[in-house]
C-alpha positions as CSV (number, residue, x, y, z in Angstrom):
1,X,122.2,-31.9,68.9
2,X,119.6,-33.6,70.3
3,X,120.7,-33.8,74.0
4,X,121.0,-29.7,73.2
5,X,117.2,-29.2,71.6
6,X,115.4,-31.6,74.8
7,X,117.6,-29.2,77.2
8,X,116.4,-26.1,75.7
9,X,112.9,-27.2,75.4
10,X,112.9,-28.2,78.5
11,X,114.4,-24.8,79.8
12,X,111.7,-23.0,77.9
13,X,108.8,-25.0,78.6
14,X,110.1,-24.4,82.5
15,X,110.3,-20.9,82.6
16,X,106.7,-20.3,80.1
17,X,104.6,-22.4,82.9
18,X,106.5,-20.3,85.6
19,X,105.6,-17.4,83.9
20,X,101.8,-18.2,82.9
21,X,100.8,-19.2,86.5
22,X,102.7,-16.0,88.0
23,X,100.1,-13.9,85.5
24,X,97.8,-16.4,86.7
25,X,98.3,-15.4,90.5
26,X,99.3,-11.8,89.8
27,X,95.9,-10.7,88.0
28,X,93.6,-13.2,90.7
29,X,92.4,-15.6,87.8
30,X,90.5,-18.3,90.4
31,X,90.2,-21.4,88.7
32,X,89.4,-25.1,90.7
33,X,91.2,-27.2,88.1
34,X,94.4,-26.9,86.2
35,X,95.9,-30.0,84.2
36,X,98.4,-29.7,81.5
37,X,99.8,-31.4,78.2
38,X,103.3,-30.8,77.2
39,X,104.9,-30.8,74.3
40,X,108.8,-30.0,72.9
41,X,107.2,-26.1,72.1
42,X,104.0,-25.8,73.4
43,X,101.9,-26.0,76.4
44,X,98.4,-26.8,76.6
45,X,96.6,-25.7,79.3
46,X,92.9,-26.4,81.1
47,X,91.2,-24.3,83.6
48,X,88.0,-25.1,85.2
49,X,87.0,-21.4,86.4
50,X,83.8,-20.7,88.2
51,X,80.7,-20.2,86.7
52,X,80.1,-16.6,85.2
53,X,83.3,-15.1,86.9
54,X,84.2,-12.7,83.5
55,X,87.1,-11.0,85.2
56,X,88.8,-14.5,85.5
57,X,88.2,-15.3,82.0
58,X,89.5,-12.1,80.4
59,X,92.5,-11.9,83.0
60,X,93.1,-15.8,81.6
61,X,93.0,-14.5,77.8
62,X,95.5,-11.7,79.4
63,X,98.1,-14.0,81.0
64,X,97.9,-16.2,77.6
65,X,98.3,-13.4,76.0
66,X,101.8,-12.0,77.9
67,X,103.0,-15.5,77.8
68,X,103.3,-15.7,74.1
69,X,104.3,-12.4,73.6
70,X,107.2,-13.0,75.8
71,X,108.3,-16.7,74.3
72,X,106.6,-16.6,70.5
73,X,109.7,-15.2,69.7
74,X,111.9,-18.4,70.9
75,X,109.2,-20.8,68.9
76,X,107.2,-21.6,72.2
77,X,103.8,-21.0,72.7
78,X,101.1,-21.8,74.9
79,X,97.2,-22.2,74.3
80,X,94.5,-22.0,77.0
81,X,91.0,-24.4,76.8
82,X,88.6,-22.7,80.1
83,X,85.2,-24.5,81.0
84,X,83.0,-23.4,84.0
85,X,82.3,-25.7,86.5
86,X,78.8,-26.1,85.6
87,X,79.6,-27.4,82.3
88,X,80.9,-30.2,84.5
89,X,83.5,-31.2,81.6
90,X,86.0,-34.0,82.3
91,X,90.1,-32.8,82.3
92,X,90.9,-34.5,78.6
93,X,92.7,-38.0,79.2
94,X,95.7,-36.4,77.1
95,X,96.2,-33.9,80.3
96,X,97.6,-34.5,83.8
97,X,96.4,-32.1,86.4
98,X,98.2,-30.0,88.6
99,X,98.4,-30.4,91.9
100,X,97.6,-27.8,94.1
101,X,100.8,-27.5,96.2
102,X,102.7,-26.8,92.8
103,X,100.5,-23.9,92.6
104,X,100.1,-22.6,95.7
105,X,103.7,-22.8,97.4
């Protein structure tokens, strides 16, 4: 049983953070940071965007949005914590951030 729930999880997890940075890329959110915590049914996920850039920010809410309304129904979720640069906010120690060849292929 458990052997089956980690493999789910980790099938589901997989294919939400697939999912979240093709919105990402599809609706143009530029960010300069991205760090992650994972969890068995969530994701957390940071963005550093650029200051006063309000398209990014409401096509972020957006992608968060189509994300959970495509895997709420499976018991996943993720959440989305955005700073601006010039808050100059370190990526929380409880996050690992994503390299930039994972995001740009």
């Amino acid at each position: 049983m458990y052997k089956s729930k980690t493999s789910s999880s980790m099938f589901f997890i997989k294919k939400m953070l697939y999912s979240f940075i093709t919105f990402l890329k599809e609706s143009d959110v530029k960010f300069s940071k991205m760090a992650l915590d994972l969890s068995d049914s969530k994701i957390l996920a940071w963005l550093e965007l650029f200051d006063d850039d309000e398209k990014s920010e409401d096509n972020l809410i957006i992608s968060e949005a189509k994300v959970n309304a495509e895997f709420e129904k499976y018991g996943f979720k993720i959440s989305t914590t955005y700073v601006e640069e010039s808050d100059k906010l370190n990526i929380p120690p409880h996050y690992s951030m994503l390299n930039n060849a994972i995001l740009n292929p």
